[in-house]
N, C-alpha and C positions, 0 to 999 in steps of 0.2 A: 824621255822618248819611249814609246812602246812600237812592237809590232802588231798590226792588225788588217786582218780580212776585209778590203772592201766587195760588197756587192755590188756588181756592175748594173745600172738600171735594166736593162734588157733583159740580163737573168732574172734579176726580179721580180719583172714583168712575166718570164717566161712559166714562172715558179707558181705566181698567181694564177696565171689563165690554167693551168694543168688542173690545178685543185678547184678551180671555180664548179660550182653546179651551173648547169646548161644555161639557165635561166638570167643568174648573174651576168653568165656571158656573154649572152643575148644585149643585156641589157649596155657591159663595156662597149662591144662592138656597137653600137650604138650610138655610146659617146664621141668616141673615138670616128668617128664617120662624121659627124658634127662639127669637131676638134680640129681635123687633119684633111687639106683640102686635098692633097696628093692620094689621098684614100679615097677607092670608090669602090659600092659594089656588084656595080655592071661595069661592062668597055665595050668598045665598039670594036677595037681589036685585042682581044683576050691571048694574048701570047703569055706561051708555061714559061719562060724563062724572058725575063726584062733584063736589058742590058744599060747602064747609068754609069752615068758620065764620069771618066777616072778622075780620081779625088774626091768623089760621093762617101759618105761616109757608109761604111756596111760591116758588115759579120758573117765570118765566112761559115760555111754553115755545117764543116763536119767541128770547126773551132766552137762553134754556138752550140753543138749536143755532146762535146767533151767539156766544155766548161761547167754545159747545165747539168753533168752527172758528178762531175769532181766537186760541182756547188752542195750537191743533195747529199753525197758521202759525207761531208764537212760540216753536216750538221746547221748551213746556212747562218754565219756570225751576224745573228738578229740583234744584238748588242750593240754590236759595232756598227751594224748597221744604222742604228739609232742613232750613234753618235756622231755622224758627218754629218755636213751640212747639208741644205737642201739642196736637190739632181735640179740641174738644168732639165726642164721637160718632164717631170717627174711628178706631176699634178697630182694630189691627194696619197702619194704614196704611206704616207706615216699612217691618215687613217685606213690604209688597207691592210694594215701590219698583219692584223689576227689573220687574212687570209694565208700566212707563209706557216700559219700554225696548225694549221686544217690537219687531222690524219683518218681514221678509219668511220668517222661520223655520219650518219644517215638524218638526224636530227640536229639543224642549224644553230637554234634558238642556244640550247643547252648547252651543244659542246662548242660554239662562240663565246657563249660565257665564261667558258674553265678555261678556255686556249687563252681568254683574255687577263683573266685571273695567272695562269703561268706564267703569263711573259713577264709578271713583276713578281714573279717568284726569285727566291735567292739557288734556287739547285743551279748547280753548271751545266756546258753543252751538253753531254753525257745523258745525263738526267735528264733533261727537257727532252730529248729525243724519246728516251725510254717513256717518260709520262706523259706526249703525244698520244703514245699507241695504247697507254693505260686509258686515259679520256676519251680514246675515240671507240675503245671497247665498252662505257658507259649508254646504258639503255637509257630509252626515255622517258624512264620513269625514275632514273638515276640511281643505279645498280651496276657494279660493276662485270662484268660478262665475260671474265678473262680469267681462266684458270693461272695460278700465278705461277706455278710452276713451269708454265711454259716461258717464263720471265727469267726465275731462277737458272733455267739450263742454258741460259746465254752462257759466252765465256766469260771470265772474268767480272763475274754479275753477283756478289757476294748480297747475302741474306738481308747485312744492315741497310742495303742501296735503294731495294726495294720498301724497305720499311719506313724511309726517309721519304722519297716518294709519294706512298700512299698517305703519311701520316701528310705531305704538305697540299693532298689535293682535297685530305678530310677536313684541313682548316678550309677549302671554298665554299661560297655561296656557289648551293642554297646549303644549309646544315644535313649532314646526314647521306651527302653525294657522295656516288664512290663506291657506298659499301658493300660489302659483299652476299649479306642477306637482310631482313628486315631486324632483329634483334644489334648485328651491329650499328644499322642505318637510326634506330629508336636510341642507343650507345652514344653515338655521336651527336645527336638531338638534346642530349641531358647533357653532356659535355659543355657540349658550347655555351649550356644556360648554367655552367657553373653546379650542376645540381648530380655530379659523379658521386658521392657520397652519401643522396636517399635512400628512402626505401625502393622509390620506386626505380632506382637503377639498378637496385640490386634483384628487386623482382623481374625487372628485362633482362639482365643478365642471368639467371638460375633458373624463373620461373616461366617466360614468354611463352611458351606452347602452353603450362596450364593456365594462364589466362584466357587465351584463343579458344579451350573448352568449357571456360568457365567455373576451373577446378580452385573457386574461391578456398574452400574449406584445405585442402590440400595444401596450397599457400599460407595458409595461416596460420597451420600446423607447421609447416617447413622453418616460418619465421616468427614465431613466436605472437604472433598479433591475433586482431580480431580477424571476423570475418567483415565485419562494416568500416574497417582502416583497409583491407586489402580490396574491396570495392573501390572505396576511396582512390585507392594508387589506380586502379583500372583506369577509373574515370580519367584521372591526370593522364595515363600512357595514353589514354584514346582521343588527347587532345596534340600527339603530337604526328607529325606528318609521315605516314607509312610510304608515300611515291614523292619525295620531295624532286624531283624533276618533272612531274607533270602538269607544274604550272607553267615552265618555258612551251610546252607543247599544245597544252589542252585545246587552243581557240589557233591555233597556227593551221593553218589547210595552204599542204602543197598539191602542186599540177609536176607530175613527173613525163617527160619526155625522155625516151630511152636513148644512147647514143649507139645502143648496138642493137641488131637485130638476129635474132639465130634462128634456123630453118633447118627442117629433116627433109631433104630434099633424094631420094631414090639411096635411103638408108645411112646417108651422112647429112652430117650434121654442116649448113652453110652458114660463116659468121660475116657479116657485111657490116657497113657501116651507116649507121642514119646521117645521111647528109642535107636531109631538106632543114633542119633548124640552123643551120649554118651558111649564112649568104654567100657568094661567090663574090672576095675580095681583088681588087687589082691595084695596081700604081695608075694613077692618071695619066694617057698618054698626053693630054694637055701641059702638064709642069714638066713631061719628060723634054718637049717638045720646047718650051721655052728656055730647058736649060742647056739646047746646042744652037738654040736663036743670038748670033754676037750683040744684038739690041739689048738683052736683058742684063741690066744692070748686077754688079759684084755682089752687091748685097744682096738684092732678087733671090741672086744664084745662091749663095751661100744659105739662105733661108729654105728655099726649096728642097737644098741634101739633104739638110737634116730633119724635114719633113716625109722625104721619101724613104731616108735610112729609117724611121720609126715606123714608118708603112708596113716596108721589109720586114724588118723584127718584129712587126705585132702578127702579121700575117705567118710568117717563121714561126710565131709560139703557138697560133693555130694548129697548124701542121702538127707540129711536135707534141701537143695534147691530143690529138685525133689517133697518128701513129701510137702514141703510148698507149691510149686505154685501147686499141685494138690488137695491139699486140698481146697485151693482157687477158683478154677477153677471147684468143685465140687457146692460151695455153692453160684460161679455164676450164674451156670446153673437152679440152683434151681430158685432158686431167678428170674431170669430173662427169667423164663421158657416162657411166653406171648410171650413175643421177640422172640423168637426161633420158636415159632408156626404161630405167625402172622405178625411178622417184624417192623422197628423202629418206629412205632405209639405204641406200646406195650410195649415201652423200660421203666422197671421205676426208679425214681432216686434211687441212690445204694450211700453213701458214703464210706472211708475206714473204719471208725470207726463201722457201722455195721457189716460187713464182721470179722474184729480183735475180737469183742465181741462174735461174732458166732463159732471162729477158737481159744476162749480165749488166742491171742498172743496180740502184741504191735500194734497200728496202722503202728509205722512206720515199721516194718515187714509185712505189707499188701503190704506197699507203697515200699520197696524195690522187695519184690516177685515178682512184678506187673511191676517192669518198665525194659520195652523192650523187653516183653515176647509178646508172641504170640498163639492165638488158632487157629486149623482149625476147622471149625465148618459149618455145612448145609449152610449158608448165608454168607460163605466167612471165606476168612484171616483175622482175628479182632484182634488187641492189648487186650492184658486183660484189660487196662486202658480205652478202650471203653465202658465199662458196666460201671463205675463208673461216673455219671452222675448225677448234683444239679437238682433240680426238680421248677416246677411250679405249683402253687396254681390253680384247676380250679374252677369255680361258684359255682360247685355241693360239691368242699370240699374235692374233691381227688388231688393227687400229680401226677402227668406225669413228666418223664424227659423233658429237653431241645431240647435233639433232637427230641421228638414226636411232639414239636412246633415246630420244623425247617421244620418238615418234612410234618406238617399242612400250614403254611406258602411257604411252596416251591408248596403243591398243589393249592393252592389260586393261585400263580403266576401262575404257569402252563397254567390255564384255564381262563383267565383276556382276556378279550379284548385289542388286542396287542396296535392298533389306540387309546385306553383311559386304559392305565395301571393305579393299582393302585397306589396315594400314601402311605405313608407309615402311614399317621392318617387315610386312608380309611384301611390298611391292619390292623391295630389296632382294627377295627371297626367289621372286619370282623371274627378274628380270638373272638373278645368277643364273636359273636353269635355263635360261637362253644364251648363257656364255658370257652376260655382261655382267662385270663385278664392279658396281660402285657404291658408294656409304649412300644412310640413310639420309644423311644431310644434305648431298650432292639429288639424293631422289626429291628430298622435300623442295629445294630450290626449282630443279625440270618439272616439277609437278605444280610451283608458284606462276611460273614461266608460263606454262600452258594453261594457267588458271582453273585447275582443276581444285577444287576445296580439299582441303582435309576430311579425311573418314567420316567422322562424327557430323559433318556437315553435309555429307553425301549420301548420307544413309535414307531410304525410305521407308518410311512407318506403314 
C-alpha cells in the first residue's frame, strides 16, 4: 500500500487551459463545442448565474480556486497522475501531459521538447519544479538566460541540487542545450560525442576566443602543435553547432494575439482585457430544460449532469485563466510603471516569486499564467515573461534589470569609434563609470545577445 496524490480531472483541466497559448485554446474550445452538447456559445437567454437541478454534479467554486492553488503548491503529482487509470471523460488526457509542464517559455517547439524530455527524468518533485523554471529560461537558440544565483538564494537550495539539474537537462536533446555560453554549449557537443579528451576540447576549453580571431599561431604555441593541426581542430569545432535550438524554431512562424491590452489614458495607465478571442460560453437552456421535463428518462438525466457539470468546469477554468493573467498583468504594470513612461533603461528586475507573493498564489501559477501570453501595451507587443527580469547590483546599491545594462551596453557601442571599437575589458570599464559593475564574461554574453560582434570584427579599415 502506498499513499498518493490524485489529480482530480477538472484541476487538470483547469491546470491546462491556464498555460495553454490563446491559440491552442481556441482550438480546445473548439473541441469541446463539438464534444458536449450542453455547451453552447450563443443563448437565447444568457443568464450570469444557471441554476441545475439538485444532484447535478458541480464544484463549488471558491472549493475549485483553493484546490486549483493547493494543486500548483504541491507541485502537481504528475507521477501519480500517470499511474491511475484512465478518467471517465478524460479524452486525450495522457497526451496532454507535457502541457501540466509548461513554465516561463515563449518558444513552443523547444521548450515542449525538454518538459518532454523531464517528465522521464529521474530528479524528484523538488527538482522538476526547479528545472521547469530552469528550461523555460532557455532561449531559442538554446542558452540558458538565468542567472543561477538567483537559484542558489532559494532556501534550502544547496550548490549540489543545482548541479544535478543542470547536468540532467545537458544530457537533452538537442546536444549542447542549456548552456550557459557558447564555449560550454561547444563542451557539451564533444561530450556527448565521446571526444572530452581531444585536442579539440581542449582548444574550446583554453583557447575559443583565439580561434573566433583567428589567433592560429597563438594556439599552437600555447599547445605545442602545428599551426596546420590547430586549423585542423578549427575546422572540426566549426562543424559543430553554435545555436543548437534553432532548429525547433527556424521554419515555426507564430500569429500572436495578445490577451491584454494597456492604454495611457489622461496619464494612467488602463489594463483591460482582450476578450474578442474568447467566445461567449453558456449551458444549453435546451438539456437544462429537459432535465425538469418528468418525460426524460433516468438515464437521459443522468447523462446530461454530467454533461453540464463539464460545461461548468470547462467554462470555470475559462474564468479562472482570464482572472489570473489579469491579475498578473495588473501588478506588472504597477510594478514596472518607469518602464512604461521611460522605456528599457527603466526596466526593473521583477521575479515570479514577488508577483505570486503579491497575487498570494503559487509561484508556479505565475509561471504557467505567463508563458505564451502576450500584452499590447504603448511600447509594443511584449511577452508577459518580458518584465520578469534578474537584476544587477550598481555602485550606488540600487538593482536595474539586465536588460537596462543591455541597453547601456548597446548605447556605448552605438557611439564607439568604428576604426578603434571597444574591447570588451574596455566595455567593462566603461559601463563601471556609469555605476554598473559586471565581469567581462557577463559583457561578452549581453553583447552575444544583442548580436553585436566582437572588436576585431567591428572594426572599420
Amino acid at each position: 500500500m502506498k499513499m498518493q496524490q490524485v489529480l482530480a480531472p477538472h484541476l487538470f483541466q483547469s491546470l491546462e487551459i491556464l498555460q495553454m497559448p490563446l491559440m491552442d485554446l481556441q482550438q480546445m474550445i473548439k473541441q469541446e463545442l463539438s464534444e458536449n452538447p450542453t455547451l453552447e456559445a450563443t443563448a437565447e437567454q444568457a443568464d450570469a448565474q444557471i441554476e441545475i437541478e439538485q444532484g447535478t454534479k458541480d464544484v463549488d467554486s471558491e472549493q475549485f480556486d483553493n484546490e486549483f492553488e493547493k494543486l500548483a503548491a504541491l507541485g502537481e503529482e504528475f507521477d501519480n497522475y500517470q499511474d491511475r487509470g484512465p478518467v471517465s471523460g478524460g479524452t486525450d488526457a495522457e497526451e496532454k501531459y507535457q502541457y501540466m509542464m509548461d513554465s516561463l517559455s515563449e518558444s513552443s517547439s523547444l521548450h515542449d521538447t525538454l518538459l518532454d524530455q523531464l517528465s522521464l527524468s529521474s530528479l524528484n518533485e523538488y527538482e522538476r519544479k526547479i528545472a521547469e523554471i530552469v528550461i523555460g529560461n532557455i532561449d531559442d537558440d538554446g542558452y540558458l538566460q538565468l542567472d543561477v544565483e538567483d537559484l542558489l538564494a532559494l532556501p534550502n537550495f544547496p550548490e549540489e541540487t543545482l548541479t544535478k539539474i543542470l547536468d540532467t537537462i545537458h544530457d537533452f536533446e538537442p546536444a549542447g542545450v542549456g548552456a550557459r555560453d557558447l564555449r560550454e554549449c561547444l563542451m557539451l557537443q564533444l561530450k556527448r560525442q565521446g571526444r572530452e579528451k581531444t585536442q579539440e576540447f581542449q582548444v574550446v576549453e583554453h583557447h575559443l576566443d583565439l580561434v573566433g580571431r583567428h589567433k592560429y599561431e597563438d594556439i599552437a604555441r600555447a599547445m605545442g602543435l602545428t599551426v596546420d593541426r590547430v586549423k585542423e581542430l578549427a575546422v572540426l569545432i566549426g562543424k559543430l553547432d553554435p545555436k543548437p535550438g534553432r532548429n525547433f524554431s527556424e521554419e515555426r512562424i507564430e500569429y500572436v494575439t495578445p490577451e491584454i491590452i494597456v492604454e495611457k489614458k489622461d496619464g494612467e495607465y488602463v489594463i483591460t482585457q482582450n476578450k474578442k478571442p474568447y467566445p461567449n460560453l453558456f449551458i444549453s437552456q435546451k438539456y437544462l430544460s429537459m432535465l425538469k421535463d418528468p418525460n426524460t428518462s433516468k438515464e437521459v438525466k443522468t447523462y446530461i449532469r454530467e454533461k453540464i457539470a463539464k460545461s461548468k468546469q470547462f467554462i470555470q477554468s475559462i474564468d479562472q485563466r482570464m482572472d489570473t493573467i489579469y491579475r498578473i498583468a495588473v501588478e506588472i504594470v504597477r510594478i514596472q510603471r518607469d518602464y512604461f513612461d521611460h522605456g528599457v533603461s527603466r526596466l526593473k528586475p521583477l521575479n515570479m516569486k514577488t508577483v505570486a507573493e503579491l497575487l498570494e498564489v503559487h509561484e508556479t501559477t505565475i509561471s504557467r499564467a505567463t508563458a505564451g501570453k502576450y500584452m499590447q501595451t504603448p511600447r509594443g507587443l511584449l511577452s508577459m515573461k518580458y518584465f520578469f527580469k534578474p537584476g544587477v547590483m550598481t555602485a550606488s546599491g540600487e538593482s536595474i534589470s539586465n536588460e537596462s545594462v543591455k541597453a547601456a551596453l548597446a548605447d556605448i557601442v552605438r557611439d564607439e569609434d568604428k576604426k578603434k571599437p571597444y574591447s570588451d575589458a574596455k566595455l567593462v570599464k566603461l559601463l563601471e563609470e556609469q555605476g554598473i559593475k559586471i565581469a567581462r564574461r557577463t559583457v561578452a554574453k549581453y553583447r552575444d545577445q544583442l548580436r553585436i560582434l566582437p572588436s576585431h570584427l567591428r572594426k572599420v579599415h
